[in-house]
GUVO-763129 format. One record per residue: chain; z, x, y of N, C-alpha, C in turn; residue in three letters; residue number from 1. Coordinates in Angstrom, 1 decimal. Layout:
N
+-------+--------+--------+--------+--------+--------+--------+--------+--------+--------+------+------+
: chain :   n.zz :   n.xx :   n.yy :  ca.zz :  ca.xx :  ca.yy :   c.zz :   c.xx :   c.yy : resn : resi :
+-------+--------+--------+--------+--------+--------+--------+--------+--------+--------+------+------+
:     A :      Z :      X :      Y :      Z :      X :      Y :      Z :      X :      Y :  ALA :  NUM :
...
+-------+--------+--------+--------+--------+--------+--------+--------+--------+--------+------+------+
//
This chain:
91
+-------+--------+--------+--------+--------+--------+--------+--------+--------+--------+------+------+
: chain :   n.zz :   n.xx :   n.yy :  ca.zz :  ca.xx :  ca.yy :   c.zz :   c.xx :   c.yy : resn : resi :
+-------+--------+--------+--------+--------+--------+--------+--------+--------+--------+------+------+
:     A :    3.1 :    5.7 :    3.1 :    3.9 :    4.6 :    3.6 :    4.4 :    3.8 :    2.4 :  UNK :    1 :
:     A :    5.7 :    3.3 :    2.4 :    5.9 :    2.6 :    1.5 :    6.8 :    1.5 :    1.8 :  UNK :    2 :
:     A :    7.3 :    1.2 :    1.1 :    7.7 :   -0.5 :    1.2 :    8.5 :   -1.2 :    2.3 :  UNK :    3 :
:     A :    9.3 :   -0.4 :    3.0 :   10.3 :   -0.3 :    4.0 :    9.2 :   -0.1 :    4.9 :  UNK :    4 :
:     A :    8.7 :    1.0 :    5.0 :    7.5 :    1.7 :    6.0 :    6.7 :    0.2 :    6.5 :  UNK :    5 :
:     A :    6.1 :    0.0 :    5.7 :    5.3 :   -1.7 :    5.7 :    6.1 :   -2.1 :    6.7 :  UNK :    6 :
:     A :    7.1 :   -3.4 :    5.6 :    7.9 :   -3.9 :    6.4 :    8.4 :   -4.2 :    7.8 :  UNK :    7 :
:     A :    8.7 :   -2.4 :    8.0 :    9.4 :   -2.1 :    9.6 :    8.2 :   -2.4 :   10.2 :  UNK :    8 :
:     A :    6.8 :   -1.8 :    9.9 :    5.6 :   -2.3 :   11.0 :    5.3 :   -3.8 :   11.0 :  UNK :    9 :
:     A :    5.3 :   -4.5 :    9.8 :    4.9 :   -5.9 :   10.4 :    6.3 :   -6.5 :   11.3 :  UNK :   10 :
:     A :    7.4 :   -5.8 :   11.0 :    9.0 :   -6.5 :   12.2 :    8.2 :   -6.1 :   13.5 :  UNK :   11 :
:     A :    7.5 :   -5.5 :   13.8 :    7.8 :   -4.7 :   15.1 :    6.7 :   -5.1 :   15.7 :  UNK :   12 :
:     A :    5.6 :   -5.5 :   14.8 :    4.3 :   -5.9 :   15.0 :    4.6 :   -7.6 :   16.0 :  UNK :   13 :
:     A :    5.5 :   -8.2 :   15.1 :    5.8 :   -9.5 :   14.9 :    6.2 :   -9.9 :   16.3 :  UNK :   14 :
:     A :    7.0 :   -8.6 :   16.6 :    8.6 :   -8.4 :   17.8 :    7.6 :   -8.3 :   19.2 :  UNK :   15 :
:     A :    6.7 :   -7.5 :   18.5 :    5.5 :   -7.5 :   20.2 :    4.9 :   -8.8 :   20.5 :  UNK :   16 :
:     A :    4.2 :   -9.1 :   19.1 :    3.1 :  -10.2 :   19.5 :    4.2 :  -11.4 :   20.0 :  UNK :   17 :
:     A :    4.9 :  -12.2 :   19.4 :    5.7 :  -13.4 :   19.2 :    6.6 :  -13.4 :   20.2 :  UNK :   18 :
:     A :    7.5 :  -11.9 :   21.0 :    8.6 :  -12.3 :   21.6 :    8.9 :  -11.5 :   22.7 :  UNK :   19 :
:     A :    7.3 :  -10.5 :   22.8 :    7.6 :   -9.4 :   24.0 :    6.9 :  -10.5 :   24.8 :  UNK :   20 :
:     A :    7.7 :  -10.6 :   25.9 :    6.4 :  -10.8 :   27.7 :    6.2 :   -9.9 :   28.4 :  UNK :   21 :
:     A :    6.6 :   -8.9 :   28.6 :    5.9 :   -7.9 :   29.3 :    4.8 :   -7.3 :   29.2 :  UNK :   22 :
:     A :    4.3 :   -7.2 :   30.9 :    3.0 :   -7.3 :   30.5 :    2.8 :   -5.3 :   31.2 :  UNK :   23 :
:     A :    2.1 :   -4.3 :   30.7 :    1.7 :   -3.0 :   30.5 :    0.2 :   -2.9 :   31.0 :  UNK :   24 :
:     A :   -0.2 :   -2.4 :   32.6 :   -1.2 :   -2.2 :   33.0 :   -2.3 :   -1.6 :   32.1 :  UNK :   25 :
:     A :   -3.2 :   -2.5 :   31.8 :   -4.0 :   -1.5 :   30.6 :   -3.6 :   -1.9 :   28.9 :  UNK :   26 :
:     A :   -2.6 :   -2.1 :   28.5 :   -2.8 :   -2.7 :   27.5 :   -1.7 :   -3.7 :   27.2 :  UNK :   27 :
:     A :   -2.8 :   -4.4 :   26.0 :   -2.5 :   -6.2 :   25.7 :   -1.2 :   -5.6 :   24.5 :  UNK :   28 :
:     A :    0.1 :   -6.4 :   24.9 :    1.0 :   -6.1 :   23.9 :    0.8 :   -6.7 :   22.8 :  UNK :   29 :
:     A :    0.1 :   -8.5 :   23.4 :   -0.4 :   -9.1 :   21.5 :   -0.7 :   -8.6 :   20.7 :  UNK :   30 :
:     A :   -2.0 :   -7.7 :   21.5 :   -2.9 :   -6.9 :   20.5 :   -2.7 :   -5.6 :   19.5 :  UNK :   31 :
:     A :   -1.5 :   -5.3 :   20.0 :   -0.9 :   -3.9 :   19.6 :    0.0 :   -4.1 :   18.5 :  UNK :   32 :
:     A :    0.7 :   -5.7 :   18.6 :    1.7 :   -6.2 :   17.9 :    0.6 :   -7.0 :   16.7 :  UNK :   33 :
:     A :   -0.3 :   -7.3 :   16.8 :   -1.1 :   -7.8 :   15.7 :   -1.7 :   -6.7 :   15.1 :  UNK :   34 :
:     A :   -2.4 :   -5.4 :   15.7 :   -2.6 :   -4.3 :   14.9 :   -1.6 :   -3.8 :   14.3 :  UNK :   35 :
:     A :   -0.1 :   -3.9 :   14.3 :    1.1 :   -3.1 :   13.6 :    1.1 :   -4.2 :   12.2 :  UNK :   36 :
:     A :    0.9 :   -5.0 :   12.6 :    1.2 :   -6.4 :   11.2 :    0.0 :   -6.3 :   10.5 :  UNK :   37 :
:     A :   -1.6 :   -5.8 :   10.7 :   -2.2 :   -6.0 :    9.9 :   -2.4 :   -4.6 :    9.4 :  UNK :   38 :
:     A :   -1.9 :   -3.5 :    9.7 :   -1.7 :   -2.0 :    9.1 :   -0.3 :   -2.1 :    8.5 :  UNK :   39 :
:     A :    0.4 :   -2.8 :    8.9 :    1.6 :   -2.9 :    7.8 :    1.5 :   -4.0 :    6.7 :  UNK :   40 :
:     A :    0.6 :   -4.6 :    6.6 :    0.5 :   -5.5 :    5.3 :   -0.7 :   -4.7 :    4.3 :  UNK :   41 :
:     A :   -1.6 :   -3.8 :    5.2 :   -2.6 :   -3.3 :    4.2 :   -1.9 :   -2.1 :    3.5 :  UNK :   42 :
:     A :   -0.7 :   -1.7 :    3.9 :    0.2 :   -0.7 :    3.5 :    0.7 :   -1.2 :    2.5 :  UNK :   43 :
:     A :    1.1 :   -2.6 :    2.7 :    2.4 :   -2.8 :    1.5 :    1.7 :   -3.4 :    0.4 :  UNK :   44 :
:     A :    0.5 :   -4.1 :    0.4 :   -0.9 :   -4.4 :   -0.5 :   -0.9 :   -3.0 :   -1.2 :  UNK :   45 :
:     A :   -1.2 :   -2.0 :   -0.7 :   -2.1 :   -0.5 :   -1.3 :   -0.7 :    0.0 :   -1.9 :  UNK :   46 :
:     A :    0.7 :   -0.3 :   -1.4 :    2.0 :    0.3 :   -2.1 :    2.1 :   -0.3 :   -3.2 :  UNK :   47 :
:     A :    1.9 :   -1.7 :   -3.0 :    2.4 :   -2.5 :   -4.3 :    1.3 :   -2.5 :   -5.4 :  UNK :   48 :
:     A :    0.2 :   -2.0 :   -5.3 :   -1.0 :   -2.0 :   -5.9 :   -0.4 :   -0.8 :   -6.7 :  UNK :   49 :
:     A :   -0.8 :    0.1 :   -6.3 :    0.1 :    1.8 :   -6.6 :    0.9 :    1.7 :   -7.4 :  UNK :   50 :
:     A :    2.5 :    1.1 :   -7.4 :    3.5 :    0.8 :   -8.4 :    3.0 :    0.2 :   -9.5 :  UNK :   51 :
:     A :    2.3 :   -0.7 :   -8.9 :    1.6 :   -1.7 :  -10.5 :    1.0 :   -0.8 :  -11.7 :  UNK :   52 :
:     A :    0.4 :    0.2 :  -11.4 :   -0.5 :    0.9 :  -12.1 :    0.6 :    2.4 :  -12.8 :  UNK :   53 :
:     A :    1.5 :    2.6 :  -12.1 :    2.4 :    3.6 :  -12.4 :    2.8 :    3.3 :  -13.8 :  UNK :   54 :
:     A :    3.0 :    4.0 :  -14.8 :    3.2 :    4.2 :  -16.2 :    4.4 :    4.1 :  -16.1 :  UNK :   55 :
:     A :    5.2 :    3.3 :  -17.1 :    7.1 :    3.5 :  -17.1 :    7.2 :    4.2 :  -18.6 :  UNK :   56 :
:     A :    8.6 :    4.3 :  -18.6 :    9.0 :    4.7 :  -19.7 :    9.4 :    4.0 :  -20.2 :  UNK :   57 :
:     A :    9.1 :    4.2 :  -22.0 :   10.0 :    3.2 :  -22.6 :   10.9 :    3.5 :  -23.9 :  UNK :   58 :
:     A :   11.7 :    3.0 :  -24.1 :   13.3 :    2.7 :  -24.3 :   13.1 :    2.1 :  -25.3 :  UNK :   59 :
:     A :   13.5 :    2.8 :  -26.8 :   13.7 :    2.2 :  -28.1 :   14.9 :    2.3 :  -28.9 :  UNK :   60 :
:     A :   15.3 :    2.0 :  -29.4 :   16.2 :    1.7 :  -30.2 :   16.3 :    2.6 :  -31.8 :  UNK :   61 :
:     A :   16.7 :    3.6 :  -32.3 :   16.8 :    4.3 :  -33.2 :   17.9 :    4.1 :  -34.1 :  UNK :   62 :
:     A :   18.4 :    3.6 :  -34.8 :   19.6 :    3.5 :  -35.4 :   19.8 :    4.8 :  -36.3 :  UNK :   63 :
:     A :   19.2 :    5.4 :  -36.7 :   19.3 :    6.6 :  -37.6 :   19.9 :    7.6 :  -36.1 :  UNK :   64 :
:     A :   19.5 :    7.8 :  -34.9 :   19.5 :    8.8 :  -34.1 :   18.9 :   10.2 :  -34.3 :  UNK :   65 :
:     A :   17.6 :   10.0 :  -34.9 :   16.7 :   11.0 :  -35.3 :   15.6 :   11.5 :  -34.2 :  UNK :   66 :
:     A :   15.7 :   10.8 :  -33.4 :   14.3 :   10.8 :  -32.2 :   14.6 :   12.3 :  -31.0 :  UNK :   67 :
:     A :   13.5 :   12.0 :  -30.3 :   13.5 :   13.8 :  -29.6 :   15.3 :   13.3 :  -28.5 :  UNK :   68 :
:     A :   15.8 :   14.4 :  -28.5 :   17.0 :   14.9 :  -27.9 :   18.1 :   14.4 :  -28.4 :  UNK :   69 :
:     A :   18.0 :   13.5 :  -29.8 :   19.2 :   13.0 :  -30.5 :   20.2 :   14.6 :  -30.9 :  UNK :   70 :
:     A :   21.0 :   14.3 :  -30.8 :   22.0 :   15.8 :  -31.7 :   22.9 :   16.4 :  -30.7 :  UNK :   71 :
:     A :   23.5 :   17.3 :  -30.7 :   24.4 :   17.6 :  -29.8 :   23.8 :   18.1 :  -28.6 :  UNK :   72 :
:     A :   24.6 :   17.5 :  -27.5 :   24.0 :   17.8 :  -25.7 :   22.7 :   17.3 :  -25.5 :  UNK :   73 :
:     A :   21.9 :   15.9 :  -26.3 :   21.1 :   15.4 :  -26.5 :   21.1 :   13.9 :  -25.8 :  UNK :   74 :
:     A :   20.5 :   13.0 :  -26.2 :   20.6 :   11.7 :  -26.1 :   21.7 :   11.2 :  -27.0 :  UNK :   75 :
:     A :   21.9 :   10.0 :  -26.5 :   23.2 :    9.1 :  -27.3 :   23.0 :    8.7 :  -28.7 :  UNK :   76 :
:     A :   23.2 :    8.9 :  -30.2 :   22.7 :    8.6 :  -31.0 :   22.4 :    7.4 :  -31.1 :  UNK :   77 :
:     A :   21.6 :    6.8 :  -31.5 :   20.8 :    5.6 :  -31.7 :   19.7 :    5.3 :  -30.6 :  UNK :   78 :
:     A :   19.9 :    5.6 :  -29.4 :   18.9 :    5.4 :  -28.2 :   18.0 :    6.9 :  -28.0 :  UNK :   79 :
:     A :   16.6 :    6.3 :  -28.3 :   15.8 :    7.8 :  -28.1 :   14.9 :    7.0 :  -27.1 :  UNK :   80 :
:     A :   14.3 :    8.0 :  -26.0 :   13.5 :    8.0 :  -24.9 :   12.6 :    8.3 :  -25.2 :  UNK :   81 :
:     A :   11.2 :    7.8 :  -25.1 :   10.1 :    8.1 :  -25.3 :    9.2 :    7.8 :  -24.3 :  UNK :   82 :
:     A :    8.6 :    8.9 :  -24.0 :    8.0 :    9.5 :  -22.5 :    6.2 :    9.8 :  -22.5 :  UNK :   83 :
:     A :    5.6 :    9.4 :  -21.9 :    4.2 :    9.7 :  -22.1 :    4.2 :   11.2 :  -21.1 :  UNK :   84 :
:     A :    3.0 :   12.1 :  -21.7 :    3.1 :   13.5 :  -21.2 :    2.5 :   13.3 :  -19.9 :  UNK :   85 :
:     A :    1.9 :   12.4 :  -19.6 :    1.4 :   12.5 :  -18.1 :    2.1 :   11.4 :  -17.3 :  UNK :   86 :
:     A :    3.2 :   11.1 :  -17.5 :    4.2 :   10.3 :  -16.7 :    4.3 :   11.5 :  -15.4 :  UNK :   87 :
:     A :    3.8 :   10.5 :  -14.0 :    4.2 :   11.0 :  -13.0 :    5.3 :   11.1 :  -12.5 :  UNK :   88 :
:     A :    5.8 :   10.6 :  -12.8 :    7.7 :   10.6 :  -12.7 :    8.4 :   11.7 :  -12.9 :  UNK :   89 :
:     A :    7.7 :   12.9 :  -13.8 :    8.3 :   13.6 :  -14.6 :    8.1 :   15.0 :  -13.8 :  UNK :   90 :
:     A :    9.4 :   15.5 :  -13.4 :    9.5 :   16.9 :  -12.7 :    9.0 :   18.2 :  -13.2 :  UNK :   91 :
+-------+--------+--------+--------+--------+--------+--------+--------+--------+--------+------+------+
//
């Protein structure tokens, strides 16, 4: 689940508890619309947690254009990418 995923559950969670009246023999709509908001906030806590910890890449500046993929069909001279080998990012 991710960030949108969250989201749409606490909308829908919100949409039961706060604005449905109908009432469903057997079950409480509040209750159904408060369980969607507190599994969609523990989603978007554990998503955002997740991203925090994700490794980026970073982006240096080379003026010589000597760095990995500088040269023809390569990187742009002067800008080299430098990538850690266990970036999850990386196909």
């Amino acid at each position: 689940m991710r960030i949108g995923g969250s989201l749409l559950l606490i909308a829908v969670g919100a949409i039961l508890t706060f604005a449905v009246t109908a009432e469903v023999a057997g079950v409480d709509i509040a209750v159904v619309g408060w369980v969607l908001m507190v599994v969609g906030a523990i989603g978007l806590l554990i998503t955002l947690a997740i991203m925090t910890r994700r490794r980026r890449t970073d982006v240096t500046y080379d003026p010589q254009g000597y760095g990995p993929g500088a040269g023809p069909g390569g990187a742009a001279p002067g800008r080299t990418t430098y990538r850690e080998d266990r970036d999850p990012n990386l196909g």
